[in-house]
C-alpha positions in Angstrom: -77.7 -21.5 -66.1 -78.7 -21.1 -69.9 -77.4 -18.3 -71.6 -79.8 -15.6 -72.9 -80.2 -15.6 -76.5 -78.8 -13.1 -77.9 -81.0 -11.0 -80.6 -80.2 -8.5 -83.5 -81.8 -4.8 -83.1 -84.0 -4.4 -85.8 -82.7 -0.9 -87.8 -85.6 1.8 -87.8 -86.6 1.8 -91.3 -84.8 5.2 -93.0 -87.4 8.6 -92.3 -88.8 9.4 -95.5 -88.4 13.3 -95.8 -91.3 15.4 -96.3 -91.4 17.3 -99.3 -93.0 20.8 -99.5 -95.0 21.3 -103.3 -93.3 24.1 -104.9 -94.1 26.1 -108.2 -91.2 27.8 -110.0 -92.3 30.9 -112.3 -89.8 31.6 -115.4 -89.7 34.1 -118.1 -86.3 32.6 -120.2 -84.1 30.4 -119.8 -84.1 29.2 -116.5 -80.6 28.5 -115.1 -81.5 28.8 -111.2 -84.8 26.6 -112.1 -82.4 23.7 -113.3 -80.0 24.3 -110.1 -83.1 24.1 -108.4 -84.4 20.4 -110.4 -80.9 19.1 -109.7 -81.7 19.7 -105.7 -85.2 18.5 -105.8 -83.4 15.1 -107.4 -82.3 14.3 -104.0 -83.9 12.3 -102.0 -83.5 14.3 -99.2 -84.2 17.9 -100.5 -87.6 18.8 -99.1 -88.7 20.1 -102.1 -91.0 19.0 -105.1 -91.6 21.0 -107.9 -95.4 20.7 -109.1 -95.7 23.1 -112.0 -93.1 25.0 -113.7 -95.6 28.3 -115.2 -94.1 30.9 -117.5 -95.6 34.2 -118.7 -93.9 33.4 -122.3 -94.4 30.4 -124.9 -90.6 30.8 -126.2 -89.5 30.5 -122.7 -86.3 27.9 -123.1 -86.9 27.1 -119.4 -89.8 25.2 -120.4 -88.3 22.6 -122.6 -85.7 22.0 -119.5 -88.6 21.2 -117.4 -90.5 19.1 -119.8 -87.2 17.0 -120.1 -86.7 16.6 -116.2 -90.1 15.4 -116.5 -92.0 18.5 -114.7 -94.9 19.9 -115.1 -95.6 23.1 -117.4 -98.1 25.8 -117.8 -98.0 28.6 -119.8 -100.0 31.3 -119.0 -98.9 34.7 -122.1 -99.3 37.8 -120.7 -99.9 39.4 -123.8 -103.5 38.6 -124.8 -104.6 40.3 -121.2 -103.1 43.8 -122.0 -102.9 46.6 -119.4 -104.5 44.4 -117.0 -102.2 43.1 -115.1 -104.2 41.5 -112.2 -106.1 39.6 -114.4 -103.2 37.9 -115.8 -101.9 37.1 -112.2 -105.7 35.9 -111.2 -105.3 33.3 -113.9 -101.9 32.2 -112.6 -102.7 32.3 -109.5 -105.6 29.9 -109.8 -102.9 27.9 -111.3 -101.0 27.6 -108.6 -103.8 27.3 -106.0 -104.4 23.9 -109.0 -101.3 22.5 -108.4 -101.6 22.6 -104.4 -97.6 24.2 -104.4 -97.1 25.7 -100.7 -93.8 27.8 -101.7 -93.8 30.0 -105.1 -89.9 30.3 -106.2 -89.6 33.1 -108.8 -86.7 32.1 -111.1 -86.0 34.6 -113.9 -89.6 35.7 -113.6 -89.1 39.2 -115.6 -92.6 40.6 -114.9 -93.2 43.5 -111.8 -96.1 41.5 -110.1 -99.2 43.6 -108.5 -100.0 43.7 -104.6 -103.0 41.6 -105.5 -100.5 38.7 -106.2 -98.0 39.4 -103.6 -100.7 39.6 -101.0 -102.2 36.2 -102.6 -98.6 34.3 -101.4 -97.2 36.9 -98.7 -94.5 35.1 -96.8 -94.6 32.2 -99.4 -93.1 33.6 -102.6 -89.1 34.3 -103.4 -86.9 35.8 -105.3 -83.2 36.1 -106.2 -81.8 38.9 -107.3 -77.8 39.6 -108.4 -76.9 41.7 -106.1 -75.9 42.5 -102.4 -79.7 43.9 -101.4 -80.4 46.9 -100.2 -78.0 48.1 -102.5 -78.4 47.9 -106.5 -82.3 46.8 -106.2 -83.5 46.9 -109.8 -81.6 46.1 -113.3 -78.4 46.8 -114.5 -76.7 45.5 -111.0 -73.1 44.1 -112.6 -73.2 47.6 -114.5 -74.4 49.7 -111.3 -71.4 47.9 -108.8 -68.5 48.2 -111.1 -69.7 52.2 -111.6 -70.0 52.3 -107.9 -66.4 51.0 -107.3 -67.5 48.3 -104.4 -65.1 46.0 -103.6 -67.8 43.0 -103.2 -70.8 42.4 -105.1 -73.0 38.9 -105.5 -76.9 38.1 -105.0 -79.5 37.9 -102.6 -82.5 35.8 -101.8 -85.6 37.3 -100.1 -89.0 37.0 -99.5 -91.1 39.3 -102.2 -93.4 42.0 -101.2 -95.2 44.9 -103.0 -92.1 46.9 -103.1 -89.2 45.5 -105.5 -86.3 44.0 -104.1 -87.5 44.8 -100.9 -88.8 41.9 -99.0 -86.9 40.3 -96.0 -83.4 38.9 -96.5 -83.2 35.5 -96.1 -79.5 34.6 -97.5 -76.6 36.3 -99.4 -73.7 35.5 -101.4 -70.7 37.4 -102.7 -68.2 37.6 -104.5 -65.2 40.0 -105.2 -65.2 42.8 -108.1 -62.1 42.3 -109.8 -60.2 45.7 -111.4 -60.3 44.0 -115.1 -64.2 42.8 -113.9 -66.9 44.0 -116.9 -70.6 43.3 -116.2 -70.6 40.3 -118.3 -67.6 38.6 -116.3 -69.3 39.8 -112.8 -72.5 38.4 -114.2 -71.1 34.9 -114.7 -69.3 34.3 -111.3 -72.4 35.8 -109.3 -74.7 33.6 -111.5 -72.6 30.6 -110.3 -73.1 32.0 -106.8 -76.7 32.2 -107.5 -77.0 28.7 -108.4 -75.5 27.6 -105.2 -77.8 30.0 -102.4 -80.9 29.4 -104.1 -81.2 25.9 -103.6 -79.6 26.0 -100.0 -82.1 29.1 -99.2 -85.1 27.2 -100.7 -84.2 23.9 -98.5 -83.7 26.0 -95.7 -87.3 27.4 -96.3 -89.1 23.8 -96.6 -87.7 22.7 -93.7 -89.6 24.9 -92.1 -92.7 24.8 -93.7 -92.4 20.5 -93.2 -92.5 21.0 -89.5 
């Protein structure tokens, strides 16, 4: 009786993974935005960033993005004045442009109407360097070594009309240290930040790939 021939299983050819469009908005230099390009350099990040749109020519983030190859937009606040929704109308037909699902604010030092907010509710987020609900605003190294908390670190959440306010979708901490000023709190949250971001926004796409 003749043997059957024996045959090699074909591998399944590798699943390519989806990638959700995202637009990152800056307003300096844009440390979290490179974290951010370094993760989208994966091949298996499910992010792609579109278009990199700051409210400021001089914004140093830009050049970064130029020279990762990104797309950017500048869109100066200044020539529209008071009127605020009008600046946010232009940006937002920006994004709406560049087909981006996800809106990642990175540095983005502008308070942003509830025209705009309700333009990309549930699809626009923020990080901001501290332990949310407590130290929303500025000043947050300054406002946790004044306090006397024993942790402090940042916090990525969905953004809604009130600030710092949305929905909490990850945290990161770090310890306050007695000989701690704002500047040295401010760098080891900021390496904290570059960390959650990216693992919060891949989180996030995974999602929206399903």
């Amino acid at each position: 009786m003749k043997k059957p021939h024996s045959r090699t299983k074909a591998k399944a050819p590798a699943k390519k993974t989806e990638k959700v469009p995202i637009a990152i908005l800056i307003s300096g230099r844009g440390s979290n935005m490179r974290a951010i390009i370094e993760a989208c350099a994966r091949p298996d990040y499910p992010a792609e960033i579109v278009l990199v749109l700051s409210n400021r020519p001089d914004a140093p983030g830009l050049e970064v993005a130029e020279e990762a190859g990104l797309k950017t937009l500048v869109i100066d606040h200044k020539p529209f004045g008071k009127d605020r929704e009008a600046h946010e109308r232009e940006i937002d037909a920006a994004l709406q442009a560049s087909g981006a699902m996800l809106v990642v604010l990175a540095g983005y030092m502008r308070v942003l109407t509830p025209w705009l907010v309700k333009a990309w509710e549930d699809r626009m987020l923020n990080i901001h360097p501290s332990l949310l609900p407590a130290f929303p605003g500025l000043h947050t190294h300054e406002a946790a070594i004044k306090a006397g908390v024993k942790e402090h670190g940042c916090t990525v959440h969905l953004v809604t009309s009130g600030v710092d306010e949305g929905p909490i979708l990850g945290q990161a901490s770090v310890p306050v240290l007695e000989t701690d000023t704002p500047e040295t709190l401010a760098a080891r949250v900021l390496e904290q930040e570059h960390l959650l971001y990216p693992d919060v926004l891949e989180m996030i796409c995974d999602v929206f790939a399903k």
